[in-house]
C-alpha positions in Angstrom: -44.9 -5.5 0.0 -42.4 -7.9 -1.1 -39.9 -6.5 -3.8 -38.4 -9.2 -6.3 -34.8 -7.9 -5.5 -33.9 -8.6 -2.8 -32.0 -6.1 0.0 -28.4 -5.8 -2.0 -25.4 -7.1 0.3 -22.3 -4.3 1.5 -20.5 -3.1 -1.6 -18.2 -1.1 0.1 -14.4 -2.3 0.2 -12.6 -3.2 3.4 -9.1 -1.8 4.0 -6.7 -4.0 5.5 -3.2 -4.4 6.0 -0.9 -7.4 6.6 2.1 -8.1 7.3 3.9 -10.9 5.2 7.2 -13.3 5.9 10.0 -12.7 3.3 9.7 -16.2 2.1 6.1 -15.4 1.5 6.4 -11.8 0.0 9.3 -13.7 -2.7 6.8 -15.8 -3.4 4.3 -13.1 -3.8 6.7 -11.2 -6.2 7.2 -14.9 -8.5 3.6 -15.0 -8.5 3.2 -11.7 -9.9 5.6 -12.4 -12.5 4.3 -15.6 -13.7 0.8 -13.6 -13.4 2.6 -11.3 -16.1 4.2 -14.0 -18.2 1.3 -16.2 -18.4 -1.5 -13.0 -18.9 0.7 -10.4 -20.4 -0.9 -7.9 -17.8 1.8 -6.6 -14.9 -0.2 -6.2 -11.3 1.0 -5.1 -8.3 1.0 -7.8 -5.4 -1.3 -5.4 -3.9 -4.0 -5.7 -6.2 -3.4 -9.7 -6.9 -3.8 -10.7 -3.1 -7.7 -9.8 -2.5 -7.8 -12.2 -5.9 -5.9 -14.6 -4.8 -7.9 -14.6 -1.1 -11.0 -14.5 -3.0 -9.9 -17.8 -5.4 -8.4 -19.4 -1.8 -11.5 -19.0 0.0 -14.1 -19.9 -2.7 -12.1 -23.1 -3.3 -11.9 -24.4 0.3 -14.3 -27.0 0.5 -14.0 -27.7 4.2 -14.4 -23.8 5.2 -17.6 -23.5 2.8 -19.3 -26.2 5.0 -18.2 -25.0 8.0 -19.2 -21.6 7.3 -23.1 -23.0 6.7 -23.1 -23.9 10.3 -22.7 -20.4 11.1 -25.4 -17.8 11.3 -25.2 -15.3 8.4 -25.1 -11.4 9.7 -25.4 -9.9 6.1 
């Protein structure tokens, strides 16, 4: 029997953590105060970087066809 949903993907968060450069983690810090100024919303830089990943990720072109080549686990 073949359901219309199909099988739903992981849901469950991944915790990571990084390490970051100083020039990167000042940048990190301007970013979340532009973030603020610009939105009017403060976030930590913790809960702007899976975001920002996210937005990096789904806007390199090169690494979403690359990644078609690649067999799928999920």
């Amino acid at each position: 029997m073949a359901l219309k949903l199909s099988k739903l993907p992981k849901r469950t968060p991944v915790k990571i953590s990084i390490v970051l450069s100083p020039k990167t983690h000042d940048s990190m810090v301007d970013y979340a105060r532009i973030y603020e100024n610009t939105y009017g919303s403060k976030e930590s830089i913790e809960e702007l970087i899976p975001f920002i990943i996210a937005s990096y990720l789904d806007n390199d072109h090169a690494f979403k066809k690359a990644r078609k080549s690649i067999p799928q686990i999920y």
